[in-house]
N, C-alpha and C positions, 0 to 999 in steps of 0.2 A: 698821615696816611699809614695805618698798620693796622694789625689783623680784625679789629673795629676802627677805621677810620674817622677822625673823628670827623662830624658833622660842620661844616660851614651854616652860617644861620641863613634862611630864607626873608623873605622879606613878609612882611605881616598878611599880606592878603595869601602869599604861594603857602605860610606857615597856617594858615587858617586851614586849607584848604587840605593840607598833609595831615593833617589829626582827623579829619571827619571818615565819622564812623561807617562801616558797610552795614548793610541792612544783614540781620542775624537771620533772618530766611530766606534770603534770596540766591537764586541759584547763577553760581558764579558762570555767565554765556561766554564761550569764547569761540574763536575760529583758528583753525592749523594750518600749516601746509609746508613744504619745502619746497627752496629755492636747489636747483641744478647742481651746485657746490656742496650738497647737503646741510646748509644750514638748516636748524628746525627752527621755523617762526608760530608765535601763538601770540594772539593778539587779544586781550579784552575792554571791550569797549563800554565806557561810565562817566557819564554827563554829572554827577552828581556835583564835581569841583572841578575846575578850569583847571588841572595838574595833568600831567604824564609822566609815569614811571618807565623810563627807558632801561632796560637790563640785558647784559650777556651774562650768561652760565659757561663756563668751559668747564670741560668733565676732566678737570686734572688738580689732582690734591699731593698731600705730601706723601702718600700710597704711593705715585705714580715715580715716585724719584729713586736713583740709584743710591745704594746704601751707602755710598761712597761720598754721594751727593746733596746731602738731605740741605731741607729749606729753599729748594729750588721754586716750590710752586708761591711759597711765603713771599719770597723774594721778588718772584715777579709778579706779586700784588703791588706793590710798592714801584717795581719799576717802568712798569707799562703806563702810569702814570708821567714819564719823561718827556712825553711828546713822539710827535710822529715827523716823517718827510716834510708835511706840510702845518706841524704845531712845533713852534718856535718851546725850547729848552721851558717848563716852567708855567708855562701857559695852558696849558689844559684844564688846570683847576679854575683859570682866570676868564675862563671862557660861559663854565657854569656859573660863575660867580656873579658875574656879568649881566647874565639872563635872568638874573634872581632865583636859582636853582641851585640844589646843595647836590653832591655826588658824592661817592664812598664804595669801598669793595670790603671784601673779607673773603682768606681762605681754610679749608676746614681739609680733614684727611684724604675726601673724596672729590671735592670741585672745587674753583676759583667762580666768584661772582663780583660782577660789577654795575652799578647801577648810578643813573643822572635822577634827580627828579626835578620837572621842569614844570614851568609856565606852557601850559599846551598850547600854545603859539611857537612855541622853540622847538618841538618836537625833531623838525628835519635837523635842529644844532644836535639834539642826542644822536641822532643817526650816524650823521658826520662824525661824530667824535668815536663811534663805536668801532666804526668802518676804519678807519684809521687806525687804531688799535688792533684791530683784527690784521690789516693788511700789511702795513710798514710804519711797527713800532719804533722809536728809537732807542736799540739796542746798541750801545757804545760803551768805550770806556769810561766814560765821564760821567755818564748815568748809574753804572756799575760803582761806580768809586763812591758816588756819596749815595746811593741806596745800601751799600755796605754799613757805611756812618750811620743811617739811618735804622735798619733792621740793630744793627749794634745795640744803639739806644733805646731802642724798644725792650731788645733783651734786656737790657739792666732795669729798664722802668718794670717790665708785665711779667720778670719772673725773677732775676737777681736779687731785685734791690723791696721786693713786692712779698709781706706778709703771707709765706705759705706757697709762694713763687713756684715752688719745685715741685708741688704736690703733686701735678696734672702730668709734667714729663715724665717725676720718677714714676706715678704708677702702671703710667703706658708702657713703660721698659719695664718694669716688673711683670706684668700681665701678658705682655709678647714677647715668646721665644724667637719666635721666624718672621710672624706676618710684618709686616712695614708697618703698622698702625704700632710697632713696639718702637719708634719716636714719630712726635709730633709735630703741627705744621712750623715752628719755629726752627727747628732743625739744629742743624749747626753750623757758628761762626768760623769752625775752622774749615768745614767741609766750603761753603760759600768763598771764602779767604781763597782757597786753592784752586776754584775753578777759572779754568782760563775763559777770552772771550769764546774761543768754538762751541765752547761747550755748552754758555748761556744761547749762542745761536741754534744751537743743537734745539735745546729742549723747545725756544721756541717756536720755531718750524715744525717741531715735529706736535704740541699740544695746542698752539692756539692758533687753530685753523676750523675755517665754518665747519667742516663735519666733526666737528671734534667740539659744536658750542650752542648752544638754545638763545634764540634771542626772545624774550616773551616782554611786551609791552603792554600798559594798563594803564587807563585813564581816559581821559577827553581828545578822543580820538575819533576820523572816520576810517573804518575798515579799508575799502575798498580804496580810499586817497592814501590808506598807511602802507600798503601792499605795493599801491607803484612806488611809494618813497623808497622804501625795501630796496625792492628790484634794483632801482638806480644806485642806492648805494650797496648792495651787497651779493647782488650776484655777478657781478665779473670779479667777485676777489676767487681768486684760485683754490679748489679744493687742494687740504694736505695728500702727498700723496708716500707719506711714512707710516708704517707702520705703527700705532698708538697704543704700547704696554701698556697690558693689565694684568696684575699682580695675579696668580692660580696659588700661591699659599695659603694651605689649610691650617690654621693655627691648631696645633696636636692639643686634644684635651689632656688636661693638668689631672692627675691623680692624686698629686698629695698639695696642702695647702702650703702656699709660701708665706714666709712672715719675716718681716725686716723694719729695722728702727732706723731711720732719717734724721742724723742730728743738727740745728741748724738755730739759726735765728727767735725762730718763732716760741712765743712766751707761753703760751696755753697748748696741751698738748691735743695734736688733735688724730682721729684714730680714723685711718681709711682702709676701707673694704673694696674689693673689686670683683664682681663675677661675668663671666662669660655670659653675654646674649645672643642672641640668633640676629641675623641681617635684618634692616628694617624693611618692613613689607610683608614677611612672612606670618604666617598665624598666632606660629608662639610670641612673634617680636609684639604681636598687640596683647596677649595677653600678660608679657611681663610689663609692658606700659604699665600696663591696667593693676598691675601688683604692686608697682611701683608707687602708684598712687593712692594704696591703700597704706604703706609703708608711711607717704613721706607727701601726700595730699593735703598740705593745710595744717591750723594748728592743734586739731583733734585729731588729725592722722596715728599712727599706733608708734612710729615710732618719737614722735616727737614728744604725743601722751605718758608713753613710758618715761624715756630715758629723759627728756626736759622737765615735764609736768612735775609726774608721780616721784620720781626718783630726785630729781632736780641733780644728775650726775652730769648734766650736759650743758652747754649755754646752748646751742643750738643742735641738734640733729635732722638727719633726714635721707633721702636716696634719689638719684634722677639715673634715667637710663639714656646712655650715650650712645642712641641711635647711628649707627653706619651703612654702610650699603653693603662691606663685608660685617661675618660676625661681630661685634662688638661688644662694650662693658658695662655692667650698672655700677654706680659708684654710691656704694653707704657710707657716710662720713658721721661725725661727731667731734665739736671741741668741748674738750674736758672741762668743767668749773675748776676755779683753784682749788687747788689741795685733792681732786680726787684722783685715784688709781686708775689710768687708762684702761687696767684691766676690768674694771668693774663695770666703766662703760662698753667695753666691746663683748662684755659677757650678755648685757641688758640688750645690746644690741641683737648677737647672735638666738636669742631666747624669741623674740620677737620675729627674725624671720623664720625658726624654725617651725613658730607657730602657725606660718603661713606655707609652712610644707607637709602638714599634718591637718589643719581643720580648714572645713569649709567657711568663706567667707559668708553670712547672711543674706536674707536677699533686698533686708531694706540698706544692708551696707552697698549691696552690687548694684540699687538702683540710685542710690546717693554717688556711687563712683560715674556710674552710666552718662547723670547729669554733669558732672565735674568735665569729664570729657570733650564733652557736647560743647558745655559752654568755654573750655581751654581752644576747641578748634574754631568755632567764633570768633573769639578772639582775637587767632594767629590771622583773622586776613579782615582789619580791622582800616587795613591804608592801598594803596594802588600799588605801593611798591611790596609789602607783604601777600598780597596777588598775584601780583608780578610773579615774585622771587617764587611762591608756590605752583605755578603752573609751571614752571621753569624745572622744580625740584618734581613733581610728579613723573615728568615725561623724561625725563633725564634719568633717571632709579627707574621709574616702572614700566614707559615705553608706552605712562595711560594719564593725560594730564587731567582728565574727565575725577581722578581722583580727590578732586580739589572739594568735589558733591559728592561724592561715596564715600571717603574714606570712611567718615564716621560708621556705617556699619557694620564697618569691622571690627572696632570698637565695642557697637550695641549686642552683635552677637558674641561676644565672649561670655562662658559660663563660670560660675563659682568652682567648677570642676576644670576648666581647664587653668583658671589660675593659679590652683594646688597645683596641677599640674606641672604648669612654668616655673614653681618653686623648685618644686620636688628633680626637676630635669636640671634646671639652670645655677640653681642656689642653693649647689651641693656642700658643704662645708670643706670638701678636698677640690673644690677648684676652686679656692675663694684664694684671692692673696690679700693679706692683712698688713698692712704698715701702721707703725705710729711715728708720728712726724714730733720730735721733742726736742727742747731747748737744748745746746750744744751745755755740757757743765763749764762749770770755768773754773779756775785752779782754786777758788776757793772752795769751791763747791765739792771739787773733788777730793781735800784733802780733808772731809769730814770723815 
């Protein structure tokens, strides 16, 4: 159980049924409403396979934590999994298990999610277990003690002990002065070490309570019999009634570029770039998508054509934009071939976006991106629980789950002028921060 938890196997008929594909034009129907505690429910109903993706959203990420405090929200990915009043120490995994259903969560800087996927006959067991969770988790010493062990271990597997480990924290803290997203969901062992038990009581009373969490279910469902399930389990739990921080840090735009060398383990050097993006949702945040994908779409993309093809300076290259709900980062990376000068790569690098801040992209290139798009959002809701998870994320960021059928056209209307655009704004060369990540020397090395 950490920040991809790993999957339990389902059983051959439940695993059939988790891979089948959603129809690539059909329009995703759902229904909403809220229950009196402010929980938001959305429910989508598909006969297609006998499954149900039971999921809560809480709107609290590692954003949400005092600086003092970081890996709170991490943490209690891992530890709300302990059981409840009425799940015995242990048992909560054993109970999907059980049912022939796999379960898993993951936290990211902005929300915590959780999810069962079940035999739709078990439907009212996700309920149960959700509602429990929500209401009286088992927050204890004992819980505390070995989720500590636990998130420990994690760190040394997915970032210590892990090829390039460091890449993602150090350049979050390079890239933020002020805002919280300058560390990330892992936080720190020593800040978690130091909290007492109030304080993990603290946070969760005050973050994982119904107004504070989306419950969106998908699958072989009836509406109107999943609504009284609902009700019975989840509106007499208690709305929170704390106040629920949300960070108002404007992260100050960078005027000059930052550059820093990372010396470490890692054999091949590999070269990271970071630029400031717009919150996801917004106009530009779709047209840097969409630049992004011109970057670092595929294996004809420019920058992979450049720096890997043509030049062969790179084993691999490329750029993905790290959507958030505040501002956030695109990340251009490259690992160096042996024997080449990381500078040579980050110059072929910087050549190419610069190209993309001065010429217009074509329009058989903007109709080849258009498609790309199209068929990537396809894609994303391809299962009940990636349905799920997205009417959860729509309504949750945009207060419009209906985006699940629109987003794409916001997407389709982006112009080859607004993507210079989003170059020329966001992919300035003095707000870029550059690292290269390079092997530590060693004393022979050094005394050449």
């Amino acid at each position: 159980m950490n920040n991809m938890r790993n999957f339990f196997l389902l059983s051959a008929s439940t695993l059939a049924g988790l891979v089948a594909v959603h129809s690539a034009t059909a329009q995703v129907d759902f229904a909403e409403f809220d229950l009196k505690n402010g929980l938001h429910v959305i429910l989508h109903e598909d006969h297609s396979t006998p499954i149900v993706a039971v999921t809560v959203m809480y709107h609290v990420g590692s954003k949400n934590e005092n600086p003092e405090r970081t890996g709170m929200a991490h943490f209690f990915e891992h530890l709300l999994f302990e059981g409840s009043e009425h799940i015995a120490r242990g048992e909560f995994d054993g109970y999907v298990e059980g049912a022939g259903g796999v379960l898993n969560a993951n936290t990211t800087q902005d929300r915590t999610f959780y999810y069962e996927l079940l035999p739709s006959n078990q439907l009212e067991l996700g309920l149960w277990l959700e509602s429990e969770r929500m209401l009286h988790a088992r927050v204890d010493g004992t819980g505390i003690e070995t989720q500590r062990e636990v998130v420990k271990e994690e760190k040394r597997q997915r970032y210590d002990n892990q090829p390039y480990g460091q890449m993602m924290p150090t350049t979050f803290d390079r890239a933020y002065a002020e805002h919280p997203y300058r560390w990330t969901p892992i936080g720190s062992l020593d800040h978690l070490n130091a909290a007492s038990y109030e304080e993990f009581m603290d946070f969760y009373k005050t973050f994982y309570v119904p107004n504070n969490a989306v419950l969106s279910i998908a699958g072989d469902l009836d509406i109107k019999a999943t609504k009284k399930l609902i009700k019975a389990y989840f509106e007499d739990i208690p709305a929170g009634t704390r106040e629920i921080p949300r960070p108002t840090i404007e992260e100050p735009i960078r005027t000059e570029e930052l550059r820093d060398t990372i010396f470490g383990k890692d054999a091949l050097p590999m070269i990271v770039q970071a630029y400031p993006v717009p919150a996801q949702g917004t106009d530009d945040y779709y047209a840097v998508e969409m630049l992004n994908q011109v970057l670092s779409g595929g294996e004809s993309s420019r920058l992979n054509r450049r720096v890997v093809d043509e030049e062969q300076l790179a084993l691999f290259c490329g750029a993905f934009n790290f959507g958030l709900e505040d501002p956030g980062l695109t990340f251009a990376y490259a690992m160096a071939s042996m024997g080449v000068d990381p500078g040579a790569v980050e110059a072929a690098m910087n050549e190419e976006v610069e190209r993309m801040r001065v010429e217009l992209i074509s329009d058989l290139e903007l109709q080849k991106l258009k498609n790309q798009m199209e068929a990537q959002l396809i894609r994303s809701q391809r299962s009940m629980a990636s349905i799920a998870e997205s009417l959860a994320n729509y309504h949750l960021y945009f207060g419009d789950a209906n985006l699940i059928n629109t987003e794409i056209e916001r997407y389709l209307a982006v112009t080859p002028e607004d993507i210079r655009k989003a170059a020329q704004t966001y992919y300035a060369p003095e707000q870029r921060v550059t690292l290269y990540f390079l092997q530590a020397p060693t004393a022979e090395t050094s005394n050449q």
